[in-house]
N, C-alpha and C positions, 0 to 999 in steps of 0.2 A: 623115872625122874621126869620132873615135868621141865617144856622147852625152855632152853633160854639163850635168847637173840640178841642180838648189838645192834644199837641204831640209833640216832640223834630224834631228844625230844623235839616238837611241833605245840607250841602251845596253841592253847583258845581262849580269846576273853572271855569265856564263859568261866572256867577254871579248869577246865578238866583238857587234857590232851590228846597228841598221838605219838606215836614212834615209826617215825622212817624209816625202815629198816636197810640192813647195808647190803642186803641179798635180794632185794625188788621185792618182796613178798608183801601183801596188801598191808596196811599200817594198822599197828598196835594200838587200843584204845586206853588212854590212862584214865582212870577216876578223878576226880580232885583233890582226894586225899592223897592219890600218887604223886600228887604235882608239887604236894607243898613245901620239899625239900629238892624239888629239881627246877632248872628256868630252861623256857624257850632256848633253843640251842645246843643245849648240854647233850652230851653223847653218854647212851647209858648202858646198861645189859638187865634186860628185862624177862619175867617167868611169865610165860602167858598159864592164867590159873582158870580158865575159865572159853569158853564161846558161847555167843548166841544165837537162837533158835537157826539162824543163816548161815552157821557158821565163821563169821568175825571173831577176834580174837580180844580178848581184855587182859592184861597182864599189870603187871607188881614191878616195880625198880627193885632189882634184887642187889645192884651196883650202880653208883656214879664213877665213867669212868675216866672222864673230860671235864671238866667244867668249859664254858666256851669261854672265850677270853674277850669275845665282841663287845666295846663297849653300851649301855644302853643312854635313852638321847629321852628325854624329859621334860616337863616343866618343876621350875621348884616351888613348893606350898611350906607352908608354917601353919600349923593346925595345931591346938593349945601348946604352944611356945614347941613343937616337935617340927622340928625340918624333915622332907622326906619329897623325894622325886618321883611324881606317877610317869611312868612310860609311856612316851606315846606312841610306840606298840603295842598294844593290847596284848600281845601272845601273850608278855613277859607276866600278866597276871597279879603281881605280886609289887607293892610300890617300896623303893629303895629307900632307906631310915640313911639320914645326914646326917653324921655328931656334928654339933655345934663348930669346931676349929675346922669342920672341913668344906663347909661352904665355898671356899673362896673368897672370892669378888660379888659372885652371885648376888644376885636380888631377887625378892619374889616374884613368882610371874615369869619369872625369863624362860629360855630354855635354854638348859646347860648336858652335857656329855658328863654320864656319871662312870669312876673305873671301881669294879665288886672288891671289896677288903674282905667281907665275910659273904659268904655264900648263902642260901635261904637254908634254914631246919627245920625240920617238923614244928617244932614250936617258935620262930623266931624267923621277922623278916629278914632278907638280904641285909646286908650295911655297905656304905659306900660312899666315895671322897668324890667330888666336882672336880673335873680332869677341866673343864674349855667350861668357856661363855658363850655358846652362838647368838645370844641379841634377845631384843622383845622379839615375841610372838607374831606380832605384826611389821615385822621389818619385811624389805623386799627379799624376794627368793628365799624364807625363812624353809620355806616346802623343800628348797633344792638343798638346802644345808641338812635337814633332817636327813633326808632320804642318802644323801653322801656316805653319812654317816652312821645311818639305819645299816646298807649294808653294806658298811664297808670297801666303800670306794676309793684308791688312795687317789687324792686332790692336789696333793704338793709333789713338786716333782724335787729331788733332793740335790741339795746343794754342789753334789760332785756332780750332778748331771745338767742345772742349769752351766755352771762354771765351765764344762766341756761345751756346751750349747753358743756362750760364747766364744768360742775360739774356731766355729764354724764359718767357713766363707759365705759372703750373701750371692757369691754367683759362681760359675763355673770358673773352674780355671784351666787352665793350660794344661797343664800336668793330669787333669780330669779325664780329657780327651783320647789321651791315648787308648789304643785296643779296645775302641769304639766303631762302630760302623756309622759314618755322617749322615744323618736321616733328615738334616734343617731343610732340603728342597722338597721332600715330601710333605704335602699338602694336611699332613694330622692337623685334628680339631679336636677340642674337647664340648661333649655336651653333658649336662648336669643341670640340678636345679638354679632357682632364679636365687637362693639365698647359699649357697655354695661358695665356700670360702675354701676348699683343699682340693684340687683336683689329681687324683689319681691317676686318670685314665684317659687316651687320646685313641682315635682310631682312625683308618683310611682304609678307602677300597677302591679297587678299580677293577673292569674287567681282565680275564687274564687264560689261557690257554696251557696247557700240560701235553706236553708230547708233539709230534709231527706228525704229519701225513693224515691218514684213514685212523688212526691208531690215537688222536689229539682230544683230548678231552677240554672242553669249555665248563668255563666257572668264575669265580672270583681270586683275587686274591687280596687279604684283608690282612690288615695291620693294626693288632692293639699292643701301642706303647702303654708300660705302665710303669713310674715313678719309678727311680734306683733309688731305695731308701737303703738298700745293703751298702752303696757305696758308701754309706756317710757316717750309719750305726753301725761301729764294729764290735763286734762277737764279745761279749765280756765288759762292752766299755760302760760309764756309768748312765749312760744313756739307755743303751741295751738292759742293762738291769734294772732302771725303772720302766721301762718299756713291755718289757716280762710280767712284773709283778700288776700293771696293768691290763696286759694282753687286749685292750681295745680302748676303744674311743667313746666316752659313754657320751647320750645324746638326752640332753632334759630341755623341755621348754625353754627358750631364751638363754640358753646354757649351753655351751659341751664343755665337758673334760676332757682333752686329746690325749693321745697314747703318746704321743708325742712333742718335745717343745716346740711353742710356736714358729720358732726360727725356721725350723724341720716342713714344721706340718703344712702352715701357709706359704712357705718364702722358697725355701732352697730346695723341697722335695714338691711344690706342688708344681701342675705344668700349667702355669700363669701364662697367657696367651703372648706371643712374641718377644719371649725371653728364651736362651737356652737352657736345656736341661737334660738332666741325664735319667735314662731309662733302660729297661730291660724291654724285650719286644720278642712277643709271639707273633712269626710268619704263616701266615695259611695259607694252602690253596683249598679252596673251598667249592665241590661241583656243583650242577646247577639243583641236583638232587640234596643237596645240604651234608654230604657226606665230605670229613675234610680228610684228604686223600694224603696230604704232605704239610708238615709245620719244620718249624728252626726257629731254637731260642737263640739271643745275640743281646749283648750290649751297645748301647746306640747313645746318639744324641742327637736330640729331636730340638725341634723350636715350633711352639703350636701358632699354626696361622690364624685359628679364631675360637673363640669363647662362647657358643653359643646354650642356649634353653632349651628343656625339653619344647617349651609350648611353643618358643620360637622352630625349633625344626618339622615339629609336625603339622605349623602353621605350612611353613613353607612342601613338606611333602604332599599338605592338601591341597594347597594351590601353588605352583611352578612360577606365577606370572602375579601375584599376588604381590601385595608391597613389600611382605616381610622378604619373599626371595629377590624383589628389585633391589634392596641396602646388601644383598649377598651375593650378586649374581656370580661373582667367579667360585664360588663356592656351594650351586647349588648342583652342577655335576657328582660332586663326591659326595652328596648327601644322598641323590638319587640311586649311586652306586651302593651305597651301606642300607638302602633299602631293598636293595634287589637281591644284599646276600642274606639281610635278614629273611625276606620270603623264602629263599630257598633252606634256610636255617631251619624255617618252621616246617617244611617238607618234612625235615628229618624229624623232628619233634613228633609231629603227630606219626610219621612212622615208627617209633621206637615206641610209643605209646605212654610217651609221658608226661602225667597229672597235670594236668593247668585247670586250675579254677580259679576264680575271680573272686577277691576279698576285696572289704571294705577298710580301707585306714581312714582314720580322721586329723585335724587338722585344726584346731583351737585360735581363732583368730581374734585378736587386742584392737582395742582401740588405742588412741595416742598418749594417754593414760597408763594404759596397759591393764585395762580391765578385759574381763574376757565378752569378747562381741558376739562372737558363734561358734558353734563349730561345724564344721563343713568338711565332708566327704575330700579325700585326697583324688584327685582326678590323675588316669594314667593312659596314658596316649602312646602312641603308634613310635613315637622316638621313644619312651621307656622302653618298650619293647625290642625297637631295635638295638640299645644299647645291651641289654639285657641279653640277648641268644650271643651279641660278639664276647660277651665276657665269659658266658658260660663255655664258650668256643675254645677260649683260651683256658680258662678251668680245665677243662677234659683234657688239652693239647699236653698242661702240666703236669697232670696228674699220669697220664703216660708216660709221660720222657723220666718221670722220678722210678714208675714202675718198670720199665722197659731197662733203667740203671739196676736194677737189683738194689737202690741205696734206699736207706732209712728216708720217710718221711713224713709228712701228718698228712691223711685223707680225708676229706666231709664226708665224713659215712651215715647214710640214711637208711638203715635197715626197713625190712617191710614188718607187716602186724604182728604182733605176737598172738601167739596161739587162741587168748582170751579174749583178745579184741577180735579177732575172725569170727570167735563163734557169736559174740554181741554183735558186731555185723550183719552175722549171716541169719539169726535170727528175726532182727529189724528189718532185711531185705523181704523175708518173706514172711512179716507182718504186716508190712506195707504195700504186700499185692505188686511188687516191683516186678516180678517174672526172671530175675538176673540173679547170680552169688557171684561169690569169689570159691575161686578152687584150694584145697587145703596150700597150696604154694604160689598165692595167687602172684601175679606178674602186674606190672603200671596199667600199661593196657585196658584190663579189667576194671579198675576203676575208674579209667577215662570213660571206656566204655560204658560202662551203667552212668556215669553224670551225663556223657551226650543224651543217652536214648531215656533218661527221666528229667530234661532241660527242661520242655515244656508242661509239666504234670505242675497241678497248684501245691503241691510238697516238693517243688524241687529244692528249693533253700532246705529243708527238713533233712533230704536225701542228702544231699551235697555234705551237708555239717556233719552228717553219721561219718561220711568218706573219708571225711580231713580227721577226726576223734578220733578214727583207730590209726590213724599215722604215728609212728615215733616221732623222737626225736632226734635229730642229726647231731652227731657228733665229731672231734676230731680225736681221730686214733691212727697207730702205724700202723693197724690191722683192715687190709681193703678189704671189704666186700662191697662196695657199690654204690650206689646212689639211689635208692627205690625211686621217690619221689620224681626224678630227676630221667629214671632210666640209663644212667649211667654203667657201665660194670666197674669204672673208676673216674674218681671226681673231687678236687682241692679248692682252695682259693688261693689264688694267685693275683687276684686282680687290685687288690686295696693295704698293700703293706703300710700303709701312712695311719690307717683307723687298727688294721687286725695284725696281732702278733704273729697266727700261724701262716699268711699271705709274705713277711719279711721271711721267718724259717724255709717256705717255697723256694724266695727267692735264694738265698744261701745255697740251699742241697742244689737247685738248677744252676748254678755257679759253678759248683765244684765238679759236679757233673763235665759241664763245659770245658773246664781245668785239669780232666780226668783224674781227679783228687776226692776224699773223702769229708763231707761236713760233719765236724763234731758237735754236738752242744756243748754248750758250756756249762761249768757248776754253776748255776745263777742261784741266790738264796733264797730260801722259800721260807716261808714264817711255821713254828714249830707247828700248830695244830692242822696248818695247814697239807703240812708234809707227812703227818701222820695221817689223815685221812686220805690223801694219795697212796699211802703204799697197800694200807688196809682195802681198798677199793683196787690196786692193782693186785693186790694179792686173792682179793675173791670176786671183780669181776673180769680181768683181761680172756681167760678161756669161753667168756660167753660171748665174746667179740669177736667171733670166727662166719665168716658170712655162711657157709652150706650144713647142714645140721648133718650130723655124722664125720664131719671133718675135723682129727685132734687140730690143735692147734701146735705150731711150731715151737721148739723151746726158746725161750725169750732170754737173750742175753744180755748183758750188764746194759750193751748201747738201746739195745730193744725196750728195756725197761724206760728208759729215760726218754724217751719217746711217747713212750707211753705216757707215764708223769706232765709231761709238756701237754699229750692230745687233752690228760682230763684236767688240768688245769686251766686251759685256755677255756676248754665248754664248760668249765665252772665258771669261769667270770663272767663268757658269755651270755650265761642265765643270771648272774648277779646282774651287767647291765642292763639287762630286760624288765628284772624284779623291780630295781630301782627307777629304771624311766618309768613303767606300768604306774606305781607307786603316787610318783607327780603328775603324770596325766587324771588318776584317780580322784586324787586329791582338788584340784584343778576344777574339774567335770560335778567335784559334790560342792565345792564353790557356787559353781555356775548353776546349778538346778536351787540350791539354798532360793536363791533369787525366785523361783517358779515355785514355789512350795503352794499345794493348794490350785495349780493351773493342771488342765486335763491334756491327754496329749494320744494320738494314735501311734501302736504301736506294734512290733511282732515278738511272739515267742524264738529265745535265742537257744534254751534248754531248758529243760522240764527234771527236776528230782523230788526225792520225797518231801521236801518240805514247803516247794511251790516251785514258780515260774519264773526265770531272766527273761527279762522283757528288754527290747531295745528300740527305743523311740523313733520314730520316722525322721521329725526334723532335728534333732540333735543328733543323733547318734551317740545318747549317752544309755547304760543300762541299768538296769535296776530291779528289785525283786518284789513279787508278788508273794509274799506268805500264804502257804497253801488257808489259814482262816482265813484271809482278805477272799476266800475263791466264794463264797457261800456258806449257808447252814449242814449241805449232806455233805458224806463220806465220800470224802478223794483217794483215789488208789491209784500207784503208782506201775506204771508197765512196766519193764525194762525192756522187753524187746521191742516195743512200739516208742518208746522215751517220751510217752506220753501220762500226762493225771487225766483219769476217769471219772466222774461224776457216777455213784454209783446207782442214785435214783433217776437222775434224769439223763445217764448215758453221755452229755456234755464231755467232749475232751479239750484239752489243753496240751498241743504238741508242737513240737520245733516246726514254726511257719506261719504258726495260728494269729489271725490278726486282733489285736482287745485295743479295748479305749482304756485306758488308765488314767487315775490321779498322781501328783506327785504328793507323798504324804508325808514325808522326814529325809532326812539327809545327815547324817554321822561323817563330820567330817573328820572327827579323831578314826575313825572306822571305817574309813574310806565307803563308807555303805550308804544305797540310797535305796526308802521304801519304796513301793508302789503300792497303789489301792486301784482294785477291778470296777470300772464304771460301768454298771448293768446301763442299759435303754432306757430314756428317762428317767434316772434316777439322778438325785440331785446330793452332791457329797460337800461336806465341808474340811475344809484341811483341818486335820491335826497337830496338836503343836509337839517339839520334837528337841532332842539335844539340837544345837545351832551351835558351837565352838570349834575353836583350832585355829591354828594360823590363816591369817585370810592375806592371801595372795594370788594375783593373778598371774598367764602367760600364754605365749606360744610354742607351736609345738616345729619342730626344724622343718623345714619345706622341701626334705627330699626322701625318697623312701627309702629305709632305714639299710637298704638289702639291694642295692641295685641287680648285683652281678648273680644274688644265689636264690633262684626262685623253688624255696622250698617250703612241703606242706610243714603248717603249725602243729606242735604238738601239742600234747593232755595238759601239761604242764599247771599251764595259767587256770584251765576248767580243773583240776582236781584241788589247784590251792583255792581257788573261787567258791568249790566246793563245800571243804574244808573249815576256809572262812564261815561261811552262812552256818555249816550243819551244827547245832547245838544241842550239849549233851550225848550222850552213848545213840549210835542210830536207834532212832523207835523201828517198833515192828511193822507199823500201820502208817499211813500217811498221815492218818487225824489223828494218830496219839503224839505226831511229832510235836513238842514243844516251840514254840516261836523264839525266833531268836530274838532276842532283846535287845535295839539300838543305844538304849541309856547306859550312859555311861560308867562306871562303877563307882563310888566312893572314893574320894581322893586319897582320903587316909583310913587305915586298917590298924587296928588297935594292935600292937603285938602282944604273940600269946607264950 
């Protein structure tokens, strides 16, 4: 009997698909004939009938066993008197038929949110009724509405949860206080970005001694309060239930959606400088080795004595006597002391051996307008960093005191490579003449290690991005095994309950803890499709979630289970707010090159696959692709253990590092896709002309980094759907058989058959 697997289609605007399978096993290829009764999204069970020559798998929908319920988001056309909504998702492939009485309001041109009445058939398009009006095309932040609702962001916070929102105090009260420790004469500060409106996080250090006599150890002792968002959201209320169904804060250009009402998020949980407020507070003693020897969690009440800037504190740790520390001076002692526990912090870091490498963020900068000006590199300074080791400080501190309780809770678990990415690793390493591997159980270490000792080599960007590729991705689970990235053996977030749901659940279980009491979850409601693909997913992946290989895993009870459900629902949204910021950044960035169409630009190789080159510009930092035809007349061949294209006549490679001058040649902005074209040495190109449509909007992008407290490596994620995106049709065999992908756009309307 041939196989057959379960997994949610992946469309492509080509026509043809994949299947993600629910067992991690590499993805199912569908034909386009398989696609034409299933849509992006739909969960199916597929026969694989077929592999080729590489072993890839092609399979058949043998079942539809979901339909997705996600609405799709459009424009609407009339094409000989026939209404019908093209997607502006490409996956979706297939454009939605409107009967006449179900337009709405609608008008043509607009973009409107369509909900499926009839599903696609082999012979017959989708059909479907206009649920919303989102506006003309060219309205403002028309990019951020789409993407809301591309994937499913809930935007409104609901009625029982504003109504509770009111009934909140705007200040502390009296009754607050009690079984509080008074923290308002300690000198806490908060620093954060210059456009930071919720502040989480306040911190103090001083020096500080452990023990007496011969026997006294010297160190620090450091203080990070962090917002009591528990005090306010109670367990069940309807604040906490949209809070949940949220699980974070999503962050878009000139936008956020907080997890939180604003009452919450700006006013009464944030620590707004020389107001009281209530927090939770990790004590350290911290030695001078960076090892913290002694912590205590406690509820407190703090009142922040100052508000300052990353650029303003690192101004001032650069220079002590400088103007910015003259407007601070009774406050430049304690900035001096949270530097001296961050060096010793980094002691520890580079002893444990864990991964830091240096990425590039960018930063989309408007005129008064709000057109986009530039975009420019995110600068991260010596205060990032210091805030950055005291929160991970208190991360670990948490993450023990829950593991040390024996009680249920959610851990950032960063597994190390999987078996397939070691061996593409270890391949590349010694294709590259590196002199270094990883060992079949390789430890952080190792990879610091080979990034120190190939820093200076002209492939170090090359080496470095192989390092970060085979990283997972971090998850949250009740299941510890560790923190790879991080070097942790346990590791939470604790530090930002105001953006992150599983940072509010920390606090709770450390409550109870405290209370010598048990934290329950609550039954919070989860939407039907969505609850079925958690339990399917806990049902076949929790036993892979065990950190030592050979170790069963424990039997998982009712309360185990529901932990679990929590951890993969929270890292499902997590990627959902990611998908969707990426999305309007994208979008954004093919905006702003539309503009340079036709202008040459120097650039580096960001990754190399069979069908050409990511190229990423010097002075924008925007990316783009070189279609392996853009490369010349001869035969390109793709390495995989080198992750480089070969020139087969003239030996020429193209690899992750490689410096080319490029053309800008098209821009897809419904495709989020921008071409490039290879500028040979004196050669002289003329732009091409290209689709030019889609909402045209501009923005900025938030001025803080997205991740203060958890400096962990990126995963595949974004390079496999990036992937994904570009590869068009069934993989070729060859690199020059690969067909090009095509930016034009498809036909607005499709005859139905």
């Amino acid at each position: 009997m041939l196989d057959e697997v379960e997994g949610v289609v992946q469309g492509h605007r080509d026509g043809h698909g994949f299947v993600a399978r629910d067992d991690g096993a590499p993805d199912i290829y569908l034909p386009p004939n398989e696609m034409r009764a299933v849509l992006h999204k739909d969960r199916v069970k597929v026969r694989i009938v077929r592999s080729d020559r590489k072993g890839r798998p092609e399979g058949r929908v043998a079942e539809i066993i979901e339909r997705s319920t996600q609405p799709i988001i459009g424009r609407l056309l009339q094409e000989s008197g026939v209404w019908l909504v093209a997607p502006e998702d490409k996956r979706y492939g297939q454009d939605v038929l409107i009967p006449k009485g179900a337009t709405s309001v609608a008008k043509a041109g607009q973009v409107v949110v369509v909900e499926l009445v009839e599903p696609p058939a082999l012979f017959g398009q989708p059909v479907g009724r206009i649920k919303e009006v989102l506006g003309e095309v060219d309205d403002p932040g028309m990019e951020i509405e789409i993407a809301v609702r591309k994937y499913s962001v809930p935007h409104e916070f609901s009625e029982a949860c504003v109504a509770l929102a009111r009934t909140l105090p705007d200040k502390v009260r009296p009754e607050d206080r009690s079984h509080r420790v008074d923290l308002t004469d300690v000198p806490l500060v908060t620093i954060d970005g210059e456009d930071a409106r919720d502040f989480d996080d306040a911190v103090y250090c001083e020096p500080a001694t452990k023990g007496r006599g011969k026997s006294a150890v010297k160190g620090w002792r450091l203080l990070v309060a962090i917002a009591d968002v528990s005090h306010y959201v109670e367990t069940g209320s309807a604040i906490d239930v949209d809070a949940y169904d949220r699980a974070t804060s999503v962050y878009f250009p000139r936008r956020v959606i907080p997890m939180l009402p604003e009452k919450l998020s700006n006013g009464l949980c944030s620590l707004n400088p020389e107001v009281e407020r209530l927090c939770m507070v990790c004590d350290m003693f911290v030695t001078a080795d960076g090892e913290v020897e002694a912590y205590q969690f406690y509820p407190a009440l703090m009142w922040s004595h100052a508000r300052f800037t990353y650029t303003e504190v690192a101004a001032i740790l650069g220079n002590t006597r400088g103007p910015e520390a003259q407007k601070r001076k009774e406050r430049v002692g304690d900035l001096l002391n949270l530097h001296g526990v961050f060096q010793a912090l980094l002691k520890s870091r580079q002893k444990r051996g864990a991964v830091d490498f240096e990425t590039t963020e960018t930063q989309i900068i408007c005129d008064e307008n709000g057109r986009i000006e530039k975009i420019v590199p995110r600068t991260r300074n010596v205060a990032h960093r210091v805030i950055e080791e005291a929160m991970l400080a208190a991360n670990v501190c948490s993450a023990d005191f829950i593991a040390q309780s024996k009680h249920f809770g959610l851990f950032r678990v960063h597994e190390g490579p999987t078996p397939e990415k070691k061996e593409i690793l270890r391949n590349y390493l010694k294709a590259s003449g590196v002199g270094m591997t990883i060992s079949d159980d390789p430890a952080p270490g190792e990879f610091q290690a080979i990034a120190n000792a190939t820093k200076d080599r002209p492939d170090a960007q090359q080496i470095h991005s192989m390092l970060l590729r085979s990283m997972q991705q971090a998850i949250y689970t009740p299941i510890n095994s560790g923190h790879f990235g991080l070097a942790y053996d346990a590791y939470t977030h604790f530090t930002s309950p105001i953006r992150r749901y599983p940072d509010l659940l920390v606090h709770r279980v450390i409550k109870a803890i405290l209370a010598k009491t048990r934290y329950q979850l609550p039954t919070l409601p989860t939407p039907g499709e969505a609850h079925a693909k958690l339990a399917r997913r806990l049902e076949k992946g929790l036993a892979s979630k065990v950190g030592e290989p050979g170790i069963k895993p424990k039997k998982t009870n009712a309360e185990g289970m529901a932990w679990a459900a929590a951890g993969l629902h929270c890292s499902a949204n997590e990627r959902r707010a990611d998908e969707a910021s990426r999305d309007v950044e994208a979008w954004l960035k093919c905006k702003y090159m539309r503009e340079h169409l036709g202008e040459e630009y120097g650039g580096v190789v960001t990754s190399a696959t069979t069908f050409g080159l990511f190229v990423t510009l010097d002075a924008m930092y925007v990316e783009g692709l070189v279609h392996i035809t853009e490369l010349g007349g001869e035969y390109f061949r793709f390495d995989e253990a080198r992750q480089e294209l070969r020139g087969e006549r003239t030996g020429i490679r193209y690899a992750i590092g490689t410096r080319v001058r490029i053309q800008v040649s098209r821009v897809d902005l419904d495709g989020r896709k921008i071409d490039f074209r290879l500028v040979q040495e004196g050669q002289s190109l003329q732009p091409r002309p290209g689709p030019d449509k889609g909402p045209q909007r501009e923005g900025k992008v938030r001025g803080e980094f997205a991740d203060r407290a958890d400096a962990e490596m990126p995963g595949n994620t974004s390079y496999k759907s990036k992937v994904r995106q570009h590869t068009s049709a069934k993989p070729a065999r060859n690199a020059k058989a690969e067909p090009k992908t095509s930016s034009a756009p498809k036909k607005a309307a499709k005859k139905r058959r």
